[in-house]
N, C-alpha and C positions, 0 to 999 in steps of 0.2 A: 046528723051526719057529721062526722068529723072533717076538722078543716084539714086538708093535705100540708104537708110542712111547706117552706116558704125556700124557694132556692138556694138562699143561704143558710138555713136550718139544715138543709141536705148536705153541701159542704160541712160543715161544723159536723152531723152525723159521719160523716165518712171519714173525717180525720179522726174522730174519738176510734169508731168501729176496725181503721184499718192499723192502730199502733200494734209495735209486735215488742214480744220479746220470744228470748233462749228459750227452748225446753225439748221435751221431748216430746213426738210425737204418734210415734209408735199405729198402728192400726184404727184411725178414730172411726171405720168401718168392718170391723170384724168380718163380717160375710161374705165382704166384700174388699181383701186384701189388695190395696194400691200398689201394682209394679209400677217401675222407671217411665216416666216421661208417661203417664195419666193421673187423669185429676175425676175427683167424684162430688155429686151435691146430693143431699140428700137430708131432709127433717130442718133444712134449713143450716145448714152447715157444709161446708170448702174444705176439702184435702185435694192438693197435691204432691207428687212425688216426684222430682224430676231424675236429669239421667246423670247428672251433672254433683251429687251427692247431697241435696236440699229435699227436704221438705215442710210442708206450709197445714195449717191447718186455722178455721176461722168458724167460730160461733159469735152468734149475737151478742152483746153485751160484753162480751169473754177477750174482742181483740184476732190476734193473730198467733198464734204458736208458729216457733222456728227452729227447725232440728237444721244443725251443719256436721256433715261429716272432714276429719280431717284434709280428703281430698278436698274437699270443693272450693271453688275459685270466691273469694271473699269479693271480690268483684262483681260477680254472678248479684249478689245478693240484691240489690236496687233496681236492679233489672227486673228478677224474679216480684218482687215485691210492689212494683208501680205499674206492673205487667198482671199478668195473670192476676194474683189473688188480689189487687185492687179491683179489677173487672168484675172479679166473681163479688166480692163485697159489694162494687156496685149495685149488680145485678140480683142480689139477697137485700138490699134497700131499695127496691123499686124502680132503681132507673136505666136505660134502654141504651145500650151500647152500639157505637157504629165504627167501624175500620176505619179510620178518619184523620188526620192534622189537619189543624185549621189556624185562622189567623182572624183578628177582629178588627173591625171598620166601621168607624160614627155607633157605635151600640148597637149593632149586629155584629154574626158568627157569620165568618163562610168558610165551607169546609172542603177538602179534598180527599176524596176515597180512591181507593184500588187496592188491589193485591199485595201483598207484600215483594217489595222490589218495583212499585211501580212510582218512586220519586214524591211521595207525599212531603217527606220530610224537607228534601231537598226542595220544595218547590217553598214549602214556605219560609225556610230560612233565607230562599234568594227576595220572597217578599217583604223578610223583615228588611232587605237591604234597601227597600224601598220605602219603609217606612210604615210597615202594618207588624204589630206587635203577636205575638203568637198566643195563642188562644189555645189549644194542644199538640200535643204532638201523638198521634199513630192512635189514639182511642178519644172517641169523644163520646161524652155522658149524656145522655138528652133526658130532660123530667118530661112527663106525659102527663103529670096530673093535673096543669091547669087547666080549663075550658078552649079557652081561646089563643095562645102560645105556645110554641114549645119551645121550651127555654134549656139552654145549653150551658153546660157546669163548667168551669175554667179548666185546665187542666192541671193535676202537680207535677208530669215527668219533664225530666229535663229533654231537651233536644238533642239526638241520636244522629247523627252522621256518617256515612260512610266516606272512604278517602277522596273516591270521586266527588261525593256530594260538598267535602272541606274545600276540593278545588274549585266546583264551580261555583260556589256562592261565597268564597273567598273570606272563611270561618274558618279561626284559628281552634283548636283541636285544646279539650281543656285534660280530660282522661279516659281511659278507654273505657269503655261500657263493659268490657269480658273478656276472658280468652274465648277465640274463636267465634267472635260475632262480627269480626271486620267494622267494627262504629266505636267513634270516639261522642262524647259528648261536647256540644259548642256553646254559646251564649247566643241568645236569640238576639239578632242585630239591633230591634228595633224595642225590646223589650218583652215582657208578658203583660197580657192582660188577667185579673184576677178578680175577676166580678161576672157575674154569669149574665148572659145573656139571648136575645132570643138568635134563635138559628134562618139567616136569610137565603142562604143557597146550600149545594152540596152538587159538586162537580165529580164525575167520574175521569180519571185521570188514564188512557189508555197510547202501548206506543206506537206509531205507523206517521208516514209521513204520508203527504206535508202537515206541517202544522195546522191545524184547525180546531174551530168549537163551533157546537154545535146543539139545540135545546134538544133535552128528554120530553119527553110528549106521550102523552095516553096510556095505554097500559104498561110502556115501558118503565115510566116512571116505576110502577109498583113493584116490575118484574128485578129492576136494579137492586132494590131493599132485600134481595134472596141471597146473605151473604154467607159463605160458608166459614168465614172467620173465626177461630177460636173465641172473640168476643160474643158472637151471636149462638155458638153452641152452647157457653156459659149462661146466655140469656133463657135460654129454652131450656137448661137443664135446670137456674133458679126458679123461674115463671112457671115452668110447665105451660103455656097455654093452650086453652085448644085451637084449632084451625080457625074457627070465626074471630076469638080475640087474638090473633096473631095476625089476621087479614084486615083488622079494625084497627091494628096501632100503625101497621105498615101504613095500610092506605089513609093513614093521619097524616103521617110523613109527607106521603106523596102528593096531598093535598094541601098541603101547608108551605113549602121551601120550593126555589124556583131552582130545576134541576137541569143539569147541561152534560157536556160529553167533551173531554180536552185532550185531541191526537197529537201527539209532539214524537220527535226522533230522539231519541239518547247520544243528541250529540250537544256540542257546547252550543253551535248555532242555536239548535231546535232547543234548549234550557233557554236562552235569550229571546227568543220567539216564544215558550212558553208564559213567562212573567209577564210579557206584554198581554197576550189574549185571559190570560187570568186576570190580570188587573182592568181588562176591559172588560171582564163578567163583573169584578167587584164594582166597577163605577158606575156600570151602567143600570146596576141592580139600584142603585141607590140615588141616580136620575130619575128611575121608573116610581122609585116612590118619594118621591120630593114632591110637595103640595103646590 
């Protein structure tokens, strides 16, 4: 049986797998002609097209092909390329995508999910302000192939902010991520972490007041991992799995990482009351397993 690569062998594959250059791209699906703003997998290979004048294409071994039209916003391009066709590359090297920023603590990952617009970002940039290094921002990697771990791959994209998010975690604005995405990029206060490690939580970030947390339990647990995120349709259009190995990595997940529920208000108060009750999942997680 072959040995599965080694967390850092997976990094090392994905930076070789994900370099790009110029060229053209043209149809790499014939049959199956890519309009604006869709993406296809297929024999093992990534095209997208987007609406914005870019498109991507990704074979094994081969890298990234990258067509730009005059239009398109040379800005776009870091975006498009640490976003999507990273994921898909990911997810054509075996490993398991989750909607996620996270931040790392003593050599563990703990992560924050939700929807888009649900303060991921922003929550762990106010964490760096405290002193926890960021770990990804908006997609986290997870390898499934050891036995006994599931270990989480660093992230490479920089940290995204929105203008709200620069005010309240009081992160100075480096450049703008694009026209028309409302996010600048910041420096993560407290640094990155770039060494993989295993995954200790994974909090669902939801908004409603008052502020509260609260643990995921029983079949919820499983029921949370049902994301519709562009990372996870990427996943299932790479894997293909069926129904039972799609229900066997999930409820891997959901048996492995100790999962919660973080109600906070979008205001500055409920942001200041969120950091507290997040830093109390991160401590207390790390209380519970002190020897």
């Amino acid at each position: 049986m072959a040995v599965p690569p080694s967390p850092h062998q997976l990094i090392e594959r994905l930076a070789q797998e994900s370099r790009w250059r110029p060229g053209r791209v043209g149809e790499p699906f014939p049959e199956h002609p890519l309009q604006p703003d869709r993406w296809r997998i297929e024999d093992g290979r990534f095209a997208l097209r987007t609406g914005t004048g870019y498109a991507f294409h990704y074979a094994a071994g081969e890298g990234v092909t990258v067509e730009q039209d005059r239009s398109a916003d040379p800005a776009e391009l870091e975006l498009w390329l640490n976003g999507s066709v990273y994921a898909a590359v990911a997810c054509l090297n075996g490993l398991y995508p989750i909607h996620a920023s996270a931040v790392a603590h003593d050599g563990r990952v703990h992560a924050f999910t939700g929807p888009s617009g649900a303060g991921k970002s922003t929550l762990v940039a106010g964490l760096g302000r405290r002193g926890y290094p960021l770990f990804c921002d908006d997609t986290l990697l997870l390898d499934l192939s050891g036995p006994d771990t599931i270990m989480a791959l660093p992230g490479h994209k920089r940290l995204k902010l929105t203008d709200h998010g620069l005010a309240l975690t009081a992160s100075p604005a480096q450049s703008q991520v694009g026209a028309g995405t409302g996010k600048s990029y910041a420096m993560p206060p407290a640094g990155i972490c770039r060494e993989p490690l295993p995954l200790a939580s994974l909090t669902f970030l939801e908004q409603g007041s008052p502020s509260s947390v609260a643990p995921v339990t029983g079949a919820e647990r499983f029921s949370r991992l049902e994301d519709d995120h562009y990372t996870q349709q990427l996943f299932l259009g790479a894997r293909r799995p069926a129904l039972a190995e799609l229900f066997a990595l999930r409820a891997r997940i959901a048996g492995a990482v100790t999962m919660a529920r973080l109600v906070r208000p979008f205001t500055a108060e409920g942001f200041a009351k969120s950091l507290d009750l997040a830093e109390t999942l991160i401590t207390h997680y790390h209380k519970e397993q002190a020897p």
